[in-house]
GUDRENKOL-535393 format. One line per field, with one value per residue (C-alpha): residue number from 0; residue in one letter; z negated, x, y negated. Coordinates in Angstrom, 2 decimals. Each point is the difference from the previous one (the first is absolute). Example, Ala and Ser with C-alpha at 12.3 -4.5 7.8 and 13.67 -1.06 7.14 Angstrom:
2
k 0,1
r a,s
pz -7.80,0.66
px 12.30,1.37
py 4.50,-3.44
This chain:
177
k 0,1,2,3,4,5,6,7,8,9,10,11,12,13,14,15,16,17,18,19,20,21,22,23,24,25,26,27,28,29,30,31,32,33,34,35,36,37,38,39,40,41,42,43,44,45,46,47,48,49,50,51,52,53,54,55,56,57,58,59,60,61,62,63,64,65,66,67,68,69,70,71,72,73,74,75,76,77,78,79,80,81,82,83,84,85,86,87,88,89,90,91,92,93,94,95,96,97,98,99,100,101,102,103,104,105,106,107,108,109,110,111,112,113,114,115,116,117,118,119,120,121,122,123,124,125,126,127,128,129,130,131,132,133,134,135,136,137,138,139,140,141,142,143,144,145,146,147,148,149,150,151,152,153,154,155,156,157,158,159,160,161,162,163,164,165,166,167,168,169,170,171,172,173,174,175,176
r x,x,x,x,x,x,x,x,x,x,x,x,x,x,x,x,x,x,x,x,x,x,x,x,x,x,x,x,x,x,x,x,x,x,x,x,x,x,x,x,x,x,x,x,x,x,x,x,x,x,x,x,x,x,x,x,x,x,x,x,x,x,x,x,x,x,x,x,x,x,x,x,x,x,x,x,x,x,x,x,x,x,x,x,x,x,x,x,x,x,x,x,x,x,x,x,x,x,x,x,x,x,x,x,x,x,x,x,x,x,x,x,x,x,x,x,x,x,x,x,x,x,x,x,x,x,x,x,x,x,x,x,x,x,x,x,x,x,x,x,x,x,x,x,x,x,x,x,x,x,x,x,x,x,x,x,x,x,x,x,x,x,x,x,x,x,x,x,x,x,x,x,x,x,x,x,x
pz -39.46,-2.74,-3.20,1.30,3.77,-1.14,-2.46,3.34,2.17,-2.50,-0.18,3.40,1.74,-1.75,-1.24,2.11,3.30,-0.94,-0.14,3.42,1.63,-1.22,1.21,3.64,0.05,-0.81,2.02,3.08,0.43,0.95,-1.79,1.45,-2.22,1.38,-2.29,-0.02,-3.47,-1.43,2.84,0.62,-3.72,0.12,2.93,-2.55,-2.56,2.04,1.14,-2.76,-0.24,1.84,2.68,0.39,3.82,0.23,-1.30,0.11,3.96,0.09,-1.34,1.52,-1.64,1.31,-2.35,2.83,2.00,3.39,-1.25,-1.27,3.50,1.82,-2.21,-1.38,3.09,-2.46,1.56,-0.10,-0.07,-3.06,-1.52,0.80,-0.98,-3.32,-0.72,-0.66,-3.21,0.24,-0.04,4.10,0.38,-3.07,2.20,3.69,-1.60,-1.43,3.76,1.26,-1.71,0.90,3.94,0.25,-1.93,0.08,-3.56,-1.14,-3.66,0.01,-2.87,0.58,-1.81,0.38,-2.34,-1.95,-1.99,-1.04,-1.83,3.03,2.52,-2.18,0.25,-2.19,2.49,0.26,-3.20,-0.83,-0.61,2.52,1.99,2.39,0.19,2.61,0.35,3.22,-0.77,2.64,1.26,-2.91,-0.82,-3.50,-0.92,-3.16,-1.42,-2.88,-2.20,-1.62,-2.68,-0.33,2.15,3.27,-0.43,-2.44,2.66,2.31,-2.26,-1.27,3.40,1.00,-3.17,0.92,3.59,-0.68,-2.80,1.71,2.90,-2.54,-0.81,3.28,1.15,-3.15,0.70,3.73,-0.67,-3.05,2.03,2.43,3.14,2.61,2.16
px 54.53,-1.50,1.67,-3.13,1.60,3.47,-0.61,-1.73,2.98,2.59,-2.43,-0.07,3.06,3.09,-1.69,-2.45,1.19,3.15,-1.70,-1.96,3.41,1.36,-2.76,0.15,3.42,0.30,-3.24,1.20,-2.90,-0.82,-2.45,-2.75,-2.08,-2.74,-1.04,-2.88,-0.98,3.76,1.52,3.14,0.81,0.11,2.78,1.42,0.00,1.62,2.53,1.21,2.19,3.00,0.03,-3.57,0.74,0.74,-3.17,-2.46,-0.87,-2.33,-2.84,-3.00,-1.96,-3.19,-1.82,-2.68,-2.21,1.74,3.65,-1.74,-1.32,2.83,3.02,-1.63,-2.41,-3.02,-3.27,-1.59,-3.26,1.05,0.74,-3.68,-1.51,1.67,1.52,3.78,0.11,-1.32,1.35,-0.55,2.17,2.79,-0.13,0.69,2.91,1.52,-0.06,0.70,3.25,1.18,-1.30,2.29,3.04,2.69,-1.43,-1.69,-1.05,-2.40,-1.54,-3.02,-1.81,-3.13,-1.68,-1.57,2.80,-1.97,-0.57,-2.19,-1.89,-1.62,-3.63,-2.20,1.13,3.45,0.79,3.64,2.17,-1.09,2.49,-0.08,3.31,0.74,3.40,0.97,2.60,1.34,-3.42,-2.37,-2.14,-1.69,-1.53,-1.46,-1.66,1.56,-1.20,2.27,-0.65,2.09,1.18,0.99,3.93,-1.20,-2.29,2.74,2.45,-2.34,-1.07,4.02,0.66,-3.02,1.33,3.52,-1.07,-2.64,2.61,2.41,-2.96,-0.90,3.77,1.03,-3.61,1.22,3.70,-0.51,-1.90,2.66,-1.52,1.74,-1.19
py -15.35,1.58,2.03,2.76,-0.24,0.10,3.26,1.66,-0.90,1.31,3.57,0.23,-1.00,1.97,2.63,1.30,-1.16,1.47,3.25,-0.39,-0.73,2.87,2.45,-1.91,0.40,3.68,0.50,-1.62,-2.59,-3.24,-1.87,-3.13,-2.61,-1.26,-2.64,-3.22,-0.57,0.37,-2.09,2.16,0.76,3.98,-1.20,-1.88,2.03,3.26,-2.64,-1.43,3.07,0.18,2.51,0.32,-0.64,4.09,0.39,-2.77,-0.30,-3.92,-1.44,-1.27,-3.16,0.21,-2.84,-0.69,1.94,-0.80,1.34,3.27,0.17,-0.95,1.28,3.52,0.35,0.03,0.00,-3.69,1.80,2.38,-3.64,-1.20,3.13,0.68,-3.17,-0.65,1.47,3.31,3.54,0.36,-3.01,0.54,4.12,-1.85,-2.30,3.11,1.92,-3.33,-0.68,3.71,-0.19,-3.54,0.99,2.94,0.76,3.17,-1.47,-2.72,-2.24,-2.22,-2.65,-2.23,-2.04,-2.89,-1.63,-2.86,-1.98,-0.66,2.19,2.68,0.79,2.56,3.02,-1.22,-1.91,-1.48,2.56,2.41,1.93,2.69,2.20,2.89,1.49,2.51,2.17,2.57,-0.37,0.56,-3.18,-0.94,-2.97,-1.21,-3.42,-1.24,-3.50,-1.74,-2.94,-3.16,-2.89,0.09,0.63,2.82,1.57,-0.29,1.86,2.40,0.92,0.25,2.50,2.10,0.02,1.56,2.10,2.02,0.13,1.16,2.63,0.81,0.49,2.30,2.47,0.03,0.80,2.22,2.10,0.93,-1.96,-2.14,-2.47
């Protein structure tokens, strides 16, 4: 593990996943991850805090094409069409994770965490995000330099803290779910 992966963990784990918990907790909501390129760390991360079981509902690695299909219900031909990492996919495994869990918060990420598989439209680094939450979706394309682990953790921080983001614009607002 790197000092880079370390410093990412220690930025995203107590602090903000601290704050998600408490604006599931005093929201009421349950919260999905459906994850390929990070492999179950947003899981991870969420549950590395004790009593995240209130909150955090499961987690769904999805690292190949069949376990998006078969775990989220993504469409094998949205896959084909679009390719794995793409906004139509990373927008399925969002809907996905909330249509097969009890949650109504969902994170979901897909993308090329090298240091193999990139190509000029989908370089290293690429990731496609969407988040549902009490049924709005957004997605967005981030790319993120480094090695793997530091895609992986970079893609993980930008994961919670748009959530964070997304959560405090819903909730500030007055809404419920």
């Amino acid at each position: 593990m790197t000092i880079n992966t370390l410093l990412n963990q220690e930025l995203v784990a107590p602090v903000s996943i601290g704050l998600l918990s408490e604006l599931m907790l005093k929201n009421g909501l349950f919260m999905a991850a459906a994850e390929s390129c990070t492999g179950g760390l947003i899981a991870a991360a969420c549950t590395d805090l004790a009593g995240s079981s209130v909150w955090f509902e499961r987690g769904f690695v999805t690292y190949s094409n069949a376990a998006k299909t078969e775990l989220l219900g993504v469409d094998a031909a949205l896959i084909a069409q679009h390719g794995a990492v793409s906004e139509p996919v990373a927008r399925a495994m969002a809907l996905g994770a909330i249509r097969h869990s009890l949650a109504q918060v969902s994170v979901a990420v897909t993308g090329v965490a090298g240091p193999t598989g990139g190509s000029p439209e989908k370089p290293v680094g690429t990731v496609w995000f969407a988040w549902s939450v009490c049924g709005s979706l957004q997605s967005e394309m981030r790319c993120f330099n480094g090695d793997r682990a530091s895609v992986r953790q970079a893609t993980v921080h930008h994961a919670i803290s748009k959530l964070l983001t997304l959560l405090g614009k819903k909730f500030t607002l007055a809404s419920r779910c």
